[in-house]
C-alpha positions in Angstrom: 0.0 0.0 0.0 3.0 2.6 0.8 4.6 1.6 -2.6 1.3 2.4 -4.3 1.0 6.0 -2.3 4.1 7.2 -1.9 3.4 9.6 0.2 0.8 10.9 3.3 -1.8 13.7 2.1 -3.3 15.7 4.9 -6.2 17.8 3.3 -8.5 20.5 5.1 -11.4 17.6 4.6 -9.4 14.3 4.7 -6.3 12.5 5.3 -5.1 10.0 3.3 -2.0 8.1 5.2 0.8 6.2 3.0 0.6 3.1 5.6 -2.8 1.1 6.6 -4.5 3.5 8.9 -4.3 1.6 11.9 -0.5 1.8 11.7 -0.6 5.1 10.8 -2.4 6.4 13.5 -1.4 4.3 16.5 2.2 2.5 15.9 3.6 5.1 13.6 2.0 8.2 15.0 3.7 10.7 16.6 2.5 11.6 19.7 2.2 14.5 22.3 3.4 13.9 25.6 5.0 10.0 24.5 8.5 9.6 23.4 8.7 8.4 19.9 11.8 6.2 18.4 12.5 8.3 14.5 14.5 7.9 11.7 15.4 11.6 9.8 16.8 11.1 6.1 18.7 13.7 4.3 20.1 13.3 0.9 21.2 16.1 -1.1 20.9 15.3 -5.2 23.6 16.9 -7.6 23.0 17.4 -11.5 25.6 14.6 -12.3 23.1 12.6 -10.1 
């Protein structure tokens, strides 16, 4: 399902989460006031690729 969405979309009416929606909103979630295990990814693309 992620491979087919690519990407979360967070409208004013709807979201649409890349993962099922039970993952997405209770495993994967970020939470306020619960400490939260993340991975950040940078990668910086030249022209010659």
């Amino acid at each position: 399902e992620a491979m087919k969405r690519g990407t979360s979309v967070f409208l004013p009416t709807a979201t649409y989460p890349m993962f099922p929606e039970k993952i997405a909103m209770e495993g994967m979630s970020l939470k306020q006031g619960h400490v939260c295990s993340v991975v950040s990814v940078s990668i910086i693309l030249r022209e010659d690729g």
